[in-house]
LUMMAR-518882 format. One record per residue (C-alpha): x, z negated, y negated; residue in one letter. Coordinates in steps of 0.05 Angstrom, whole numbers, plus 5000, padded with zeros to 4 digits. Each point is the difference from the previous one (the first is absolute). Example, Ala and Ser with C-alpha at 12.3 -4.5 7.8 and 13.67 -1.06 7.14 Angstrom:
% residues 2
524648445090A 502750134931S 
END
This chain:
% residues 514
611820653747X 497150595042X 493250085026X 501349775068X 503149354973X 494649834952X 494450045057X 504149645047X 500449474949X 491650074982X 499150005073X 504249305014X 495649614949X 494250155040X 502849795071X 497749435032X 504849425046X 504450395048X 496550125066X 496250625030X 496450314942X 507250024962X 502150505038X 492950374991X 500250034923X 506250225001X 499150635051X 493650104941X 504350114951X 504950425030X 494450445018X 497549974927X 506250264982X 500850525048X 492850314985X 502750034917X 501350694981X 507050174956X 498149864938X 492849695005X 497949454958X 501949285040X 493749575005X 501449254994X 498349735074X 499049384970X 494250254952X 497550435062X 498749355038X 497449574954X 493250034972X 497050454951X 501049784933X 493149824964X 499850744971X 497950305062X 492949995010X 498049785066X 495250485041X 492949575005X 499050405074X 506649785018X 499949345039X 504049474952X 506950055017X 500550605029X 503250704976X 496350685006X 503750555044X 502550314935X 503649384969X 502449895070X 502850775005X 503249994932X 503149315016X 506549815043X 499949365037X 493249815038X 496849364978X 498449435049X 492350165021X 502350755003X 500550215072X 504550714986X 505250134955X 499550494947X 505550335031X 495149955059X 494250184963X 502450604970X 501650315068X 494049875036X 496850264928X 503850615006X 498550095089X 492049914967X 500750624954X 503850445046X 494049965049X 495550404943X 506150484964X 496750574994X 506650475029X 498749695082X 493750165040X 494649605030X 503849965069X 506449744960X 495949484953X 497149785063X 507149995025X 502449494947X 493149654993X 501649825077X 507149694981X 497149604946X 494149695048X 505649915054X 503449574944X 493349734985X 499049705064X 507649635006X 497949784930X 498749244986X 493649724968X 503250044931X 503350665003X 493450265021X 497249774935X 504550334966X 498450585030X 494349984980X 501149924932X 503650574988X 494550425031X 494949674952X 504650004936X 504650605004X 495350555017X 495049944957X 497950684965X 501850224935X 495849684933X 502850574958X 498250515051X 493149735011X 499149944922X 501150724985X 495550225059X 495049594977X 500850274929X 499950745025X 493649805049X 495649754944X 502150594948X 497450435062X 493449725011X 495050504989X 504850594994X 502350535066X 506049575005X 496549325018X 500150165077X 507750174992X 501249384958X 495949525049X 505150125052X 505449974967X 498349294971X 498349725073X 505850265024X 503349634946X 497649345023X 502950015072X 505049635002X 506350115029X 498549395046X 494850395040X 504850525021X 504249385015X 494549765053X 498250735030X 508350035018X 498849385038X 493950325037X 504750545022X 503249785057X 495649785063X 500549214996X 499350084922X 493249874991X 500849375041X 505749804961X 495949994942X 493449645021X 505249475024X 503450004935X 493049864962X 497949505049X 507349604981X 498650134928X 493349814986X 500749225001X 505850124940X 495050384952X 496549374977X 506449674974X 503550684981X 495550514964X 505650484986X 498650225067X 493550204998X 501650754980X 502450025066X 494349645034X 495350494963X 503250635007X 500449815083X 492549905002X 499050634973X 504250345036X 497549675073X 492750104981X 501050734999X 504250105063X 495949445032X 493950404983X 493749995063X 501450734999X 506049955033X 498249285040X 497550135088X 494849575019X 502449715063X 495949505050X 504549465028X 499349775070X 501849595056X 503150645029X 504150064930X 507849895007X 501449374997X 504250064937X 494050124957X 496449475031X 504249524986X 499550254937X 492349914994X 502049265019X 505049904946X 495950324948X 493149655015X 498749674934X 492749735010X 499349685058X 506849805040X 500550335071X 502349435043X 502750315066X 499250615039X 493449905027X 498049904934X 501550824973X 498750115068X 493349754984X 499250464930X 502350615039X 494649995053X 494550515007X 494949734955X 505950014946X 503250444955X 505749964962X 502650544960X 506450034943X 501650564955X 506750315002X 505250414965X 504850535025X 505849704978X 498549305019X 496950185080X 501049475033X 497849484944X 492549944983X 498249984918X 493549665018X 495649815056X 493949825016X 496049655050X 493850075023X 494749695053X 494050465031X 493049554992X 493350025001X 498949504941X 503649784935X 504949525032X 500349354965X 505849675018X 507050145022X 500249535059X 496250485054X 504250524975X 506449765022X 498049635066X 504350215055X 494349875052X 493550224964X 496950675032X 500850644977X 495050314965X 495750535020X 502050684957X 494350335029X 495849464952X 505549814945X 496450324939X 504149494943X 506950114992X 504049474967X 506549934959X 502449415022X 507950064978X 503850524950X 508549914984X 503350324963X 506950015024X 505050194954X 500949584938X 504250604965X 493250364995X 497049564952X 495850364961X 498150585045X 493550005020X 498150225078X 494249555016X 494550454963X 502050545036X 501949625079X 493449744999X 496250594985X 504350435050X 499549475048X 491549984992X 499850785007X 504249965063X 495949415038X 492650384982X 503550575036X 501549655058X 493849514994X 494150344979X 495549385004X 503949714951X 496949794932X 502049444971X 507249814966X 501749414977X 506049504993X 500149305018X 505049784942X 504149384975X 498249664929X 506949854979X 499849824937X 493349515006X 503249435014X 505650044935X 493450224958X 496149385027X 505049544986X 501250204925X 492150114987X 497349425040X 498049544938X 497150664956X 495050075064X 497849404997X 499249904934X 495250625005X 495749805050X 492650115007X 496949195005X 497350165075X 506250245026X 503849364963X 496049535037X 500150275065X 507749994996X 499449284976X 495949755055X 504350415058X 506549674967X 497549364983X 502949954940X 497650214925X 501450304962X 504650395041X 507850214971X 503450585013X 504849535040X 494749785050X 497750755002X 506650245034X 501149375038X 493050255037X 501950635009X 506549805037X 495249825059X 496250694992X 499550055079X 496749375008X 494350164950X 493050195035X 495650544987X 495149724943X 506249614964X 499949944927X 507350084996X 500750585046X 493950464966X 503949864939X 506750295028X 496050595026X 496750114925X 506749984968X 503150515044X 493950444984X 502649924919X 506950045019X 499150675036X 494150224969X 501249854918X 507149814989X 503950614969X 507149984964X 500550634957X 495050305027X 501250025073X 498749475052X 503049364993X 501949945081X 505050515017X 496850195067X 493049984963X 504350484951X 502150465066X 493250085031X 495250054929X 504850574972X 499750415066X 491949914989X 497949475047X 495649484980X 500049265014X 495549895058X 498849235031X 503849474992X 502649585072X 501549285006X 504949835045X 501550745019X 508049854997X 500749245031X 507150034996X 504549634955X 502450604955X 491750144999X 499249314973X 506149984960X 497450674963X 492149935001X 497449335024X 499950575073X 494850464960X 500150735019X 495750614978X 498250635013X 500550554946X 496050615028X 501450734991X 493350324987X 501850805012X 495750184960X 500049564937X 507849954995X 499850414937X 494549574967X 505249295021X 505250424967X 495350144928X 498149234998X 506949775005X 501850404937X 495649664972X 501949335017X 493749845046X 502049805071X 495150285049X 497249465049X 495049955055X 493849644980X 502349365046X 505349944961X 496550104927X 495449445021X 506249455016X 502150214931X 493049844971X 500249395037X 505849594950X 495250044953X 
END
């Protein structure tokens, strides 16, 4: 019996009934033959598609029942979850390296780095991944390479060679997958190609950590060409194309922009609105922010976004407020512009408003409600006897649950200005924002935002966001984190520390559980 015969025979044990995917496994093993060199070894196909035997160890960062690109490459039949063949596989492997041989030039890399996105983008869900796979498993850089740099590195410490040796050991660890990623930036659409290819991979990394070499190496690589050196400042107006307005309405992330009159309404001449932007991405703001001129701290959201209210004198607006920031490209998770857009965007309005002196947000509580809900008994159950009591008598009922405590706060709106119930809400969200850290860092993310650019939390607003995504997040509680020029270094100490700076207001609601 020849070769050819004995896989033909291997092969018809595995087909299934007659029908369409006869004809498929058939054209499969033709092809398996075809790719066999004269003389190579003949790998059983039916061992190839089967499972591995209980000898092989199975890869713990390898989703169960899954291969890794390397059993994949070195096999010959795909298996059923496996979007590319290995056939398949090792051709787009091969298209991957030929972007970074070291023989072509940048223009030529860029070349081929083009062809691969164009196949990127004709690509189905599941190729993608595997894609991306081969970019975080296959160009990894070399162990033994790094090991002996390392070696040579710390035999050179302290010697005229340890400045030589240093460079040759972080050279050492680049991996080949960074050269991989500048290719792509070579050719004009390639940096968009890639912040869209990040965005699309980013929901896979929880169930598929063999990717997140690649997720890693990208965020390095777009915080450093994504740097604020090389970001314009640009103010958005009504007299803006409307491209990139619509693009200020698709991107709004804090408070929804209902119609035309309504970013109408944020782009008037009390208003500013400004969005950072990169050379290569011009028509497509990283970030924006917006901003209302005022001559007080604004405690609500409402007046901000009426259509019919007046608009205010700039020759008085002395406060301005942050009342919205987006950041628009998922991709860019990671990289950090909002430190930077909001002082840029301060130094630019005191040069066009001198009477300017206050800056402040008027911010979301996101995470209150979620933290209320899971903390509601503890609070209780630490209550100072006063405050007990008067919650008791305002509820009618005692002693009161935790239960009974969010049932009340459904009807926050309805609660009057000496309620029980509603200074109670008010004293938590002083905790929340003002004591509540996780690792360190504050446990609200846009708490997180404002306290690590060296605000401080200011005064706490009821009912500044009456809408039902207010409610939904914070009972409607706002507040107003406040960028003290001059003390934005001493906010930045105490948060390394792990001490949230607060107004007094608020350090007296937190006093006030007790």
């Amino acid at each position: 019996m020849n070769t050819s015969e004995w896989i033909s025979r291997k092969v018809s044990k595995l087909l299934p009934a007659p029908g369409s995917r006869t004809r498929k496994f058939a054209g499969i093993a033709e092809r398996v033959q075809a790719e066999k060199p004269a003389g190579s070894e003949t790998t059983s196909v039916a061992e190839d598609a089967s499972t591995h035997s209980a000898s092989t160890t199975h890869n713990p960062r390898q989703p169960l029942g899954t291969r890794s690109t390397r059993e994949r490459l070195a096999g010959t039949l795909r298996r059923k979850p496996e979007a590319l063949s290995p056939r398949e596989l090792r051709h787009l492997l091969t298209e991957l390296q030929a972007m970074i041989d070291e023989r072509v030039s940048e223009v030529e890399g860029g070349r081929r780095a083009k062809a691969v996105a164009q196949w990127y983008g004709a690509a189905t869900p599941a190729q993608r991944r595997d894609c991306w796979l081969l970019m975080s498993e296959q160009f990894a850089a070399n162990p033994q390479v790094i090991k002996m740099a390392q070696s040579r590195f710390a035999a050179a410490v302290g010697t005229p060679e340890e400045t030589v040796a240093e460079v040759i050991y972080r050279r050492a660890t680049v991996s080949p997958r960074r050269r991989l990623l500048q290719r792509f930036s070579v050719f004009p659409e390639g940096v968009r190609f890639m912040v869209d290819m990040r965005a699309e991979m980013l929901p896979a990394l929880r169930g598929d950590p063999s990717l997140k070499a690649l997720d890693v190496e990208m965020e390095y690589m777009f915080s450093t060409w994504f740097d604020v050196g090389f970001l314009e400042l640009r103010r958005i107006s009504w007299d803006s194309p409307a491209s990139l307005i619509e693009k200020l309405i698709r991107y709004e992330a804090v408070h929804d922009i209902r119609s035309w009159a309504d970013v109408k309404n944020r782009l008037d001449s009390d208003r500013r609105c400004y969005g950072f932007f990169h050379p290569r991405l011009p028509d497509e703001p990283l970030i924006f922010v917006e901003v209302a001129l005022l001559h007080e701290i604004a405690p609500g959201i409402t007046p901000l976004l009426d259509e019919s209210a007046a608009i205010e004198d700039l020759n008085k607006a002395t406060t301005a407020i942050f009342y919205s920031i987006s950041n628009t490209q998922v991709g860019l998770r990671g990289v950090s512009f909002g430190d930077s857009l909001i002082k840029r965007v301060v130094e630019t309005l005191k040069a066009e408003f001198p009477r300017l002196k206050t800056f402040a947000t008027l911010s979301p509580i996101p995470g209150f409600r979620g933290w209320l809900t899971k903390h509601a008994a503890e609070i209780l159950g630490t209550l100072g006897e006063k405050v007990r009591v008067e919650l008791e008598q305002a509820m009618g009922v005692g002693p009161v649950t935790a239960p009974q405590l969010l049932a009340g706060a459904e009807a926050a709106l309805d609660l009057d200005n000496k309620s029980a119930l509603r200074l109670l809400l008010m004293r938590c969200a002083a905790r929340y924002l003002g004591q509540e850290l996780a690792a360190g860092k504050p446990l609200d993310p846009v708490a997180r935002f404002h306290l690590g650019n060296g605000a401080r939390v200011e005064r706490l607003n009821w009912a500044g966001d009456p809408s039902a995504k207010g409610l939904k997040q914070s009972y409607g509680l706002m507040v107003n984190y406040l960028y003290d020029l001059k003390r934005l270094d001493r906010h930045r100490a105490m948060m390394s520390q792990g001490k949230i700076p607060v107004s007094s207001s608020v350090r007296d609601l937190i006093k006030q559980l007790d």
